[in-house]
N, C-alpha and C positions, 0 to 999 in steps of 0.2 A: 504494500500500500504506500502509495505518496503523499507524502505530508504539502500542502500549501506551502510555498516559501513567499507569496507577497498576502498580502491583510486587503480585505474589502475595503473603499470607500465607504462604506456604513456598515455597523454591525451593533445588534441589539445582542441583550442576554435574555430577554422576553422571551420564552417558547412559542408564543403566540404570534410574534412579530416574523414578516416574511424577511428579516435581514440578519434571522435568529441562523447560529452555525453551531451546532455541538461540538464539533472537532475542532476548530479552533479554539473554545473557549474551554474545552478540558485542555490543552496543550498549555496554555496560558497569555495571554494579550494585554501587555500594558499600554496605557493611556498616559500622556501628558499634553497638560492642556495648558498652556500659556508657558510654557517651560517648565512646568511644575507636575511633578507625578500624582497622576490620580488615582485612587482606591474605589470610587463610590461610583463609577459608570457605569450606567445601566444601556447606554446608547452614545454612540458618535459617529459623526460624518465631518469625514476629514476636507473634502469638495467645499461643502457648505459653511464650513468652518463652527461646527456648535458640537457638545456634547449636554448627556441629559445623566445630570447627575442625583443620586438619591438622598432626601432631607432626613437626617434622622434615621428616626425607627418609627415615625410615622408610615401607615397604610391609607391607600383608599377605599372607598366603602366595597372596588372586587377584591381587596385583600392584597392587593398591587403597590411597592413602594411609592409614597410621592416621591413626585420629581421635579427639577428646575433645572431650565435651558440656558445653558451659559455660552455665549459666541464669543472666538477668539479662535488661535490658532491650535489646532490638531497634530498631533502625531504619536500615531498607534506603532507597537512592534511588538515582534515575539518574544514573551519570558525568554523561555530555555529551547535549544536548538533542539533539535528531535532526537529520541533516543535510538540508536542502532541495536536493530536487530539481529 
């Protein structure tokens, strides 16, 4: 199996969401958004320059973290290089 070596222009962690990828996000994908590394991404698009990060430990009424859209600059990369099998 071949691993991805470039990251989509958008990707959710939403299973729901059609920009949702499992195997990317078990692999691992970090985000930094204005130069500064992000933990709390739940969505980014690097094109459009926003990401949507999670408030808290607040949910909404489907049980779904809130979120707030923050635009600025983008850049996603992979944690850890793939493991050889």
């Amino acid at each position: 199996m071949t691993e991805p070596t470039t990251l989509p222009d958008r990707l959710s962690s939403d299973p729901s969401s059609p920009y949702y990828n499992e195997e990317l996000l078990t692999r691992g994908v970090g985000v930094r958004f204005k130069g500064v590394e992000k933990n709390n991404v739940e969505e980014y698009c690097i094109s459009e320059g926003w990401v949507r990060v999670s408030v808290g430990k607040a949910k909404d009424r489907a049980g779904n973290p809130m979120t707030v859209k923050l635009k600025g600059a983008v850049e996603a990369y992979l944690r850890d290089p793939p493991a050889d099998d």
